[in-house]
DOBAKOL-719613 format. One line per 10 residues: number of its first residue (from 1); their letters; for each residue x, y, z of C-alpha. Coordinates in pm, 1 decimal. Last residue first. Example, Ala and Ser with C-alpha at 12.3 -4.5 7.8 and 13.67 -1.06 7.14 Angstrom:
<pts>
2> sa> 1367.0 -106.0 714.0 ~ 1230.0 -450.0 780.0
</pts>
This chain:
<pts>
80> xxxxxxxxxx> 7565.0 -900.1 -5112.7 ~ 7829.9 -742.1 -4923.5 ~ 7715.1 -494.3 -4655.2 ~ 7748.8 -133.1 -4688.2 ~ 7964.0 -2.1 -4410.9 ~ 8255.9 54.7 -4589.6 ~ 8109.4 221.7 -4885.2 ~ 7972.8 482.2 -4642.4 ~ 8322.4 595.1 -4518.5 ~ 8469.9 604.8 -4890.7
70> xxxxxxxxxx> 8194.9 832.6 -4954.7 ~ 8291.4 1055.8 -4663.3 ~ 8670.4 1033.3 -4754.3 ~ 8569.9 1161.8 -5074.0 ~ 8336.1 1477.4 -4967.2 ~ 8597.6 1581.2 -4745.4 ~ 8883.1 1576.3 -5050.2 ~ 8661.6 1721.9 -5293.7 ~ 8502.0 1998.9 -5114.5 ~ 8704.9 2299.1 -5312.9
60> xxxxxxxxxx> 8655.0 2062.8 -5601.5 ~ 8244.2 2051.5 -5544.2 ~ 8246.6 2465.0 -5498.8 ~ 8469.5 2507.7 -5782.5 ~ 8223.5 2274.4 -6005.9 ~ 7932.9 2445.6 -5855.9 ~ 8099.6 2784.7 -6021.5 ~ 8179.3 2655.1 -6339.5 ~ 7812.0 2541.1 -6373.9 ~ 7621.2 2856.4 -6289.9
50> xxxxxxxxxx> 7908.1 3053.9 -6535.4 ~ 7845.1 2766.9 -6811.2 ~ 7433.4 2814.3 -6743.2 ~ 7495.8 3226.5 -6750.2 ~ 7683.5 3203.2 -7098.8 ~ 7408.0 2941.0 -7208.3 ~ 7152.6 3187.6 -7136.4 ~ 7332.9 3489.7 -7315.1 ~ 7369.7 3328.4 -7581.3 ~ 7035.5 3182.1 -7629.1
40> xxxxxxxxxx> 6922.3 3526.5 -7606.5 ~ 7210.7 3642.8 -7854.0 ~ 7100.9 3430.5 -8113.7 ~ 6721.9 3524.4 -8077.1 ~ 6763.5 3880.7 -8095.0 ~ 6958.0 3845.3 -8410.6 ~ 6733.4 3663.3 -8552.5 ~ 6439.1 3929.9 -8491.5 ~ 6642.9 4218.2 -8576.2 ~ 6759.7 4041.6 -8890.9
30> xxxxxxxxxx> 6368.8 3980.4 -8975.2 ~ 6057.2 3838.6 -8911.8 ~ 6235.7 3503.6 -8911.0 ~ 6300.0 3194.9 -9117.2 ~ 6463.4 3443.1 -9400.6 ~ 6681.5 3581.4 -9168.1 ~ 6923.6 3236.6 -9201.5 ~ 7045.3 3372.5 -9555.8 ~ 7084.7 3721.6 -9405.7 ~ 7253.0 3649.3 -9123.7
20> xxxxxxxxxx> 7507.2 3479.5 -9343.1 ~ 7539.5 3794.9 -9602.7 ~ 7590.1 3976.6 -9224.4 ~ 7859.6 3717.9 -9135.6 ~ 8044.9 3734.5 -9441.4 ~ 8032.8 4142.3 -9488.3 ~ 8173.7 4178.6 -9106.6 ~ 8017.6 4308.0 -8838.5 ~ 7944.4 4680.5 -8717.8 ~ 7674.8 4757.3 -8476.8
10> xxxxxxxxxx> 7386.7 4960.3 -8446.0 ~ 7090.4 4996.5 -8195.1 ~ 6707.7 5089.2 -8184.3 ~ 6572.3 5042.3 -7839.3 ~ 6231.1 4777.1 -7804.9 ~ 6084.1 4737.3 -7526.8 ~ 6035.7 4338.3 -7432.9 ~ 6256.5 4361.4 -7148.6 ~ 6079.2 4686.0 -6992.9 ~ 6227.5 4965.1 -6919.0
</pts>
């Protein structure tokens, strides 16, 4: 299947966010449409923060060599 196929769906929110939904739906095609939308930016900026979180463990699991190598080069630069 193909990611611009379309599959029919339901799902259950609450009265406040669907009378929301439907204020912002206006700027779209439809609900489908801004729904769509929301949860592909969603769903990108879930995988960036999970991309992130994981080169941040990878940097602190390196912190202490990667430190005392820095430290290293700063004392062999040369005053100016």
């Amino acid at each position: 299947m193909s990611k611009n196929t379309k599959v029919r769906t339901s799902i259950t929110m609450s009265q406040d966010l669907l009378s929301a939904v439907d204020k912002l739906a206006g700027e779209y095609h439809s609900r489908s449409e801004l729904i769509e939308t929301v949860l592909r930016l969603y769903v990108a900026e879930m995988k960036h923060r999970r991309i992130s979180e994981r080169d941040i463990e990878i940097i602190n699991r390196h912190a202490e060599k990667l430190n005392k190598e820095a430290m290293e080069t700063l004392e062999y630069q040369v005053e100016l």
